[in-house]
N, C-alpha and C positions, 0 to 999 in steps of 0.2 A: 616724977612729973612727966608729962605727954608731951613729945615733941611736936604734935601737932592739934592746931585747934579749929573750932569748927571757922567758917570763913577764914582758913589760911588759902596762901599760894603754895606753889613747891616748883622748883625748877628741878630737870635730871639730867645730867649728860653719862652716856653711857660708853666706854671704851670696851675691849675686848672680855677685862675682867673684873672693870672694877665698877662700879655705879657712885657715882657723885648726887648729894641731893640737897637743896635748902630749900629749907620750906620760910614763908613770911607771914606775919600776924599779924595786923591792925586792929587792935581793940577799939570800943566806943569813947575809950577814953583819951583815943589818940595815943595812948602807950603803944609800941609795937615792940619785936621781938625775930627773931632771925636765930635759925638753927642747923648744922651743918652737921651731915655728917656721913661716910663712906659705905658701900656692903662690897663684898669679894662675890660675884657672880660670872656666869659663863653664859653668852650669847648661844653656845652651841647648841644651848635647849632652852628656847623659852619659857616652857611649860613649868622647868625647874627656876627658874631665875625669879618667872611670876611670882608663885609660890612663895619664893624666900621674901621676895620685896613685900609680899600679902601679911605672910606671918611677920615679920617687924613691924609693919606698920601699926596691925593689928594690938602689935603687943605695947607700943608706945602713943595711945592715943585713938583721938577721932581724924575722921577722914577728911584732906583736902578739900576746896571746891574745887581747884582745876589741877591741872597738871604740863608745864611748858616742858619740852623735848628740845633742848641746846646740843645740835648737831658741831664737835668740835671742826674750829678752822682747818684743820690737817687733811681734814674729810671731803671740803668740795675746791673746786677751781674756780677762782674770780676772775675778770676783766675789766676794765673799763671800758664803754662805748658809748658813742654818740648815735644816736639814733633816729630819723628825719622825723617825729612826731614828737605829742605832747600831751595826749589822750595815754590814761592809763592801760586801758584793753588791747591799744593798737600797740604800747609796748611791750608788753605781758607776751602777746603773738608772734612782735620782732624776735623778741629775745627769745623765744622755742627754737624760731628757724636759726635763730644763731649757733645755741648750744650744738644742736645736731651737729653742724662745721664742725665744731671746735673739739668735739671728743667723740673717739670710736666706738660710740653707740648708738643704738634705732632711738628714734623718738618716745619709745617704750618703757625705757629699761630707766629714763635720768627724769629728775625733776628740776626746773630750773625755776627764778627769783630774780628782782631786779630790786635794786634800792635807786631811787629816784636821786640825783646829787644838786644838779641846776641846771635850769633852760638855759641855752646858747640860742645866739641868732639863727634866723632862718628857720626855726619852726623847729629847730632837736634840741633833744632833750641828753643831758649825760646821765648815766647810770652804772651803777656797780653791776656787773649781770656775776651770779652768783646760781655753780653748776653743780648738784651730788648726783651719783648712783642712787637709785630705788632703790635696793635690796639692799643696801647698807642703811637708810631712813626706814625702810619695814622691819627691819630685823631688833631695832631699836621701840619700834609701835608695839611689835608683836609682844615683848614683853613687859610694856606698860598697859596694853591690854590684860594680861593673863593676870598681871596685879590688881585690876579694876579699877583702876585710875582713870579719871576722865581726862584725856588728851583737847584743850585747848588750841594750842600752837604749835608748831614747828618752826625753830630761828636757828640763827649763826649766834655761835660764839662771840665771833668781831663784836653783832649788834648790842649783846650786851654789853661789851667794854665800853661801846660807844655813850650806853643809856646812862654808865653811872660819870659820864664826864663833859655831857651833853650844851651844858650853861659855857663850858668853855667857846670866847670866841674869837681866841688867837690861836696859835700855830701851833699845835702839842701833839709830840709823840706819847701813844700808852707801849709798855711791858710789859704783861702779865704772865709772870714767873712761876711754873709746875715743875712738878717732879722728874716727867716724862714728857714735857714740849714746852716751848715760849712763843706767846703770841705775839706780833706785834700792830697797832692801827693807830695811825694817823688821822688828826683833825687838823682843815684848815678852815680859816673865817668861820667855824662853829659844823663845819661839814663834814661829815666821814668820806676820805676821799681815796684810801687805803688801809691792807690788811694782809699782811703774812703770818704763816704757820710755821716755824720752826719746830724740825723733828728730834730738837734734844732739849732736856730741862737740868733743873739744878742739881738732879745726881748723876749727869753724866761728868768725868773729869775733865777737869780743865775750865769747866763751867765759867766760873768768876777770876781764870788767869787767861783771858785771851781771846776765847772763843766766843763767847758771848758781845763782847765788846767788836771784834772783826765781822760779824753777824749784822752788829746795828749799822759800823760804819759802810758794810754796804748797801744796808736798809736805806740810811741816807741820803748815799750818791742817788739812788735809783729814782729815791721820791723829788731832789733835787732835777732830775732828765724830767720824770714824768709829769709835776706838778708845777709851773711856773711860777715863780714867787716864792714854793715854800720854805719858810726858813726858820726851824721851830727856834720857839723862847723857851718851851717848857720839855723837859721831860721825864713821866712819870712811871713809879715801877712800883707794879702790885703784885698779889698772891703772896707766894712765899718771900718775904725780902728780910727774913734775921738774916744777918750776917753779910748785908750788903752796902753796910753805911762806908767804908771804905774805898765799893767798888765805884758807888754811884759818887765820890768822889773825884775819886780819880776819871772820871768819865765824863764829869762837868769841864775839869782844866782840861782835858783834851779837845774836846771838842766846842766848847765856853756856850755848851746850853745849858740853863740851870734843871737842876732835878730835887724831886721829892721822892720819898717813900708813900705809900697808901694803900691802909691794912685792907687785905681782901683772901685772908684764905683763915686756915684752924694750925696753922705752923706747921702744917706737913705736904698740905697740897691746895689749888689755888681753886676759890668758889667764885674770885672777881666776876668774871663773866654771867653766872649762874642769879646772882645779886643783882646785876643789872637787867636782865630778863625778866625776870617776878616784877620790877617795876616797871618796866616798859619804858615805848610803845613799843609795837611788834614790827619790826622793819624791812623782815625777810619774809615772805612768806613761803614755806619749805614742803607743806603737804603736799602731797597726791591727790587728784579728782577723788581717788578709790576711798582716800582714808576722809576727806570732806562730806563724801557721801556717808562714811559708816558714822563720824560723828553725829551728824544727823540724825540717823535712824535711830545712835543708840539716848538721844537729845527727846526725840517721839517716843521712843519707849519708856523713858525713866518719866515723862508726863502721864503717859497712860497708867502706868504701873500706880501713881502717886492719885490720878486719876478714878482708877476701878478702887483702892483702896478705901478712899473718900467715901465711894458709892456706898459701897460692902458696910461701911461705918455707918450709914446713915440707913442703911435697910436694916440694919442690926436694931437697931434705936426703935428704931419705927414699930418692929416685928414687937421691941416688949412693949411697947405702950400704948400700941391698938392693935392687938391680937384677937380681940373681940369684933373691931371694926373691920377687920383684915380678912375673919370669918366670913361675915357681910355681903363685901365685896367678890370674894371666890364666889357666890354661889349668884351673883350677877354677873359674872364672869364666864358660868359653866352655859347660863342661859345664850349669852351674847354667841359662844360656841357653837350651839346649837342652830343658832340661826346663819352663822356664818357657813357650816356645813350645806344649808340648804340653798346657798345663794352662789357656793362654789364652782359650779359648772355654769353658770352665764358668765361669773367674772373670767373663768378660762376661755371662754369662747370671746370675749372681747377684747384679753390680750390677747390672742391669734390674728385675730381682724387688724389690728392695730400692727401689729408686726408686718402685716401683707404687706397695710398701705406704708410704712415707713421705705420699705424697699424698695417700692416703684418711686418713690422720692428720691432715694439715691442714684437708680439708673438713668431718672431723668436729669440731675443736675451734671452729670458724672461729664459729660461734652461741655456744659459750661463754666465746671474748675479750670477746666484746662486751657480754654480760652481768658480765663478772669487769671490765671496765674500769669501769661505769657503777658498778657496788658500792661500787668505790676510791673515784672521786670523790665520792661521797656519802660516803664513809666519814671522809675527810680535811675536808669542807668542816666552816668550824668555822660555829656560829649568829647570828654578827655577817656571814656573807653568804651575798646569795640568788644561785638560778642561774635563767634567764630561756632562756635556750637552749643543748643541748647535742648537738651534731652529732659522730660517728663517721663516717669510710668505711672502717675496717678498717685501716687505719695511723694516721691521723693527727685529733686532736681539735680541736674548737672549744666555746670556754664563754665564753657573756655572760650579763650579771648585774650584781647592785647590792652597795655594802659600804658601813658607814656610816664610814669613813675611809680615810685612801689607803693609809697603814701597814698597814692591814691586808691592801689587795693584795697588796703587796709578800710578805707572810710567808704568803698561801696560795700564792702562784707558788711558793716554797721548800717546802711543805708537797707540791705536785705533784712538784718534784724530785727530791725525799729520796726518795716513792716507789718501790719494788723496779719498778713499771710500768711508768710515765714515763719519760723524757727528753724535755730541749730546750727546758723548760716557759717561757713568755717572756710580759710583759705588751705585748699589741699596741697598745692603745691606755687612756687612763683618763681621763673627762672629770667634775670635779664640778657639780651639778645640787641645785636646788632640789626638795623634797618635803614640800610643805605650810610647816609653821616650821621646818624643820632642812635640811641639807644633807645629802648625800648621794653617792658617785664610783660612777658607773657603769664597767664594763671589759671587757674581752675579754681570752681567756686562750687561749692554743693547746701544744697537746705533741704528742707523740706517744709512740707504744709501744714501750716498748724490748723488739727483737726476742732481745735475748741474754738476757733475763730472763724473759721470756713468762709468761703467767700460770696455767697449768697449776701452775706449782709453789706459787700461793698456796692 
């Protein structure tokens, strides 16, 4: 029987050698179905690993619709932070320049995510800010690319624990017990407001005499410091848990929180996480610009492909059933030829004409882009910031200056967007700085002109 059917899901998380994968089915008759199950591969070659995932797949079935990539917890670095906005793009931006601080890499090299937790007063917002490596999320694409799998998403781990416990809206810790790591995430009032990775699971020794339990009770304290109020009622242990009805006993009178078991793995290694992702929502978002762009293209291609197919189908059709009539028309075809040849050198001579006048159009607007862009930007800047320097070459802008908060970058960079002129408008850098008794964030702002909107029509 085929482990996979057509409009399935599949979620994959990939470690160094092992590939974890559940795929999910929703029949029309509301039956569904859920199937788990392991391959031994090596990240060290793509090419090969594709391959292997190509031929199983191939050999057990039809092909997924999509394909979600659950980057494990061990993998990236969380925070929590407060951040003086409340606009999703203006946090999106904070949390880049944050990442950069917080780990020794260029802006380049990391992608970073925010999960939204709840507004606080004064206009911030809290957020999980959630940091990977590139090259550990590409190395993972690359070989779900080479398998031909359509890549969806890029999530956390945590977020699927979160997804399958989500209704809960008291204070509960999850477990999720593996062979080779235990995760841990906290929900309070219904919120994911924590998440640790633990780098030992239930074949290391000593597991369920000591270490795991020393493990939570510092999970605990911490979320006790960091979480005011929390004080779980419940807590729950998934994936692998044979053999744990004793521990999660003794773990309740120690600590007098109650606990349950809850089945989430195949009795060897834990797909919890992997099951709450296929159902969603998507809570992290984990891509690359580069890998958003290639889905894309390869989104316009599988239309086109599907697209000329169609065609090809219908020319075919066409060709046996008026092949007579098809006769017909070639030979008013060959005429229309004939006379297009003798009309071709006036039509060449009037796209050259055409071409002139286009160009004396351009030279003559070219002084007044320049004047219509500088108007904008005065136009839009609002009175809480100055401009300091403003450089044009005829495409593209540069503006530095002072504002007396950071928030307020953030919403003139949007204010340059929104513009019918602009595009692309991006904060390049923003350092605050001492002026006299108050503070102050200096910044540089760059765009450019949108050539499809030009500014003759303002």
């Amino acid at each position: 029987m085929a482990v996979f059917r057509k409009h399935s899901k599949i979620a994959l998380e990939i470690r160094d050698k092992r590939l974890k994968v559940l795929s999910y089915f929703k029949g029309q008759s509301a039956i569904s179905k859920r199937d788990m199950f392991c391959l031994e591969i090596s990240q060290e070659s793509p090419q090969e690993a594709g391959r292997k995932i190509k031929t199983f797949f191939n050999s057990n079935g039809i092909w997924p619709d999509e394909a979600i990539l659950v980057i494990p917890r061990q993998n990236v670095t969380t925070k929590i932070l407060d951040l003086p906005s409340q606009d999703p793009i203006e946090l999106e931006e904070m949390a880049v320049l944050q990442a950069i601080r917080q780990i020794p890499y260029p802006k380049e090299d990391i992608i970073s995510g925010i999960i939204p937790i709840e507004t606080i007063p004064d206009g911030f917002t809290k957020v999980m800010h959630v940091i990977c490596r590139k090259d550990m999320v590409e190395r993972s694409v690359d070989i779900i690319n080479e398998a031909g799998l359509v890549l969806s998403e890029v999530t956390l781990s945590s977020c699927g624990l979160f997804n399958r416990f989500t209704g809960n809206q008291s204070s509960v810790i999850l477990i999720d017990c593996d062979e080779d790591n235990t995760e841990v995430v906290a929900i309070h009032e219904g919120k994911f407001v924590y998440s640790r990775g633990l780098t030992f699971g239930f074949k290391e020794q000593g597991y369920l005499e000591g270490k795991l339990e020393n493990e939570l009770r510092k999970t605990l304290l911490a979320l006790g410091k960091e979480i005011p109020g929390f004080n779980p009622e419940l807590a729950v242990f998934t994936g692998v848990t044979s053999g744990m009805t004793d521990f999660i006993r003794f773990f309740s009178e120690e600590t007098g929180i109650k606990t349950e078991l809850s089945d989430g793995g195949d009795g060897s290694m834990s797909f919890s996480a992997l099951a709450g992702a296929v159902h969603g929502p998507c809570r992290v978002d984990l891509m690359s610009d580069e890998m958003r762009h290639s889905r894309r293209t390869k989104a316009v291609n599988r239309e086109k492909v599907v697209s000329v197919t169609l065609v090809i189908a219908i020319i075919a059709v066409l060709s046996l059933l008026l092949h007579g009539r098809i006769k017909r028309e070639e030979q008013k075809l060959l005429s229309v030829q004939d006379k297009l040849k003798k009309i071709g050198p006036v039509a060449e001579e009037l796209e050259r004409m055409e071409m002139a006048v286009n160009i004396k159009d351009l030279q003559s607007d070219k002084n007044k882009i320049a004047l219509d862009t500088l108007s904008e930007i005065y136009r839009i800047t609002p009175q809480s910031v100055s401009i300091s320097v403003y450089k044009f070459d005829g495409k593209d802008i540069e503006i530095k200056g002072s504002a007396e908060v950071l928030s307020e970058v953030f919403r003139y960079v949007k204010s340059i967007e929104d513009s019918k002129i602009f595009r692309n408008a991006k904060v390049e850098y923003v350092t605050k700085r001492k002026a006299g008794d108050r503070e102050c964030v200096d910044y540089e702002i760059s765009c450019s002109i949108d050539n499809n909107t030009g500014t003759a029509e303002r």
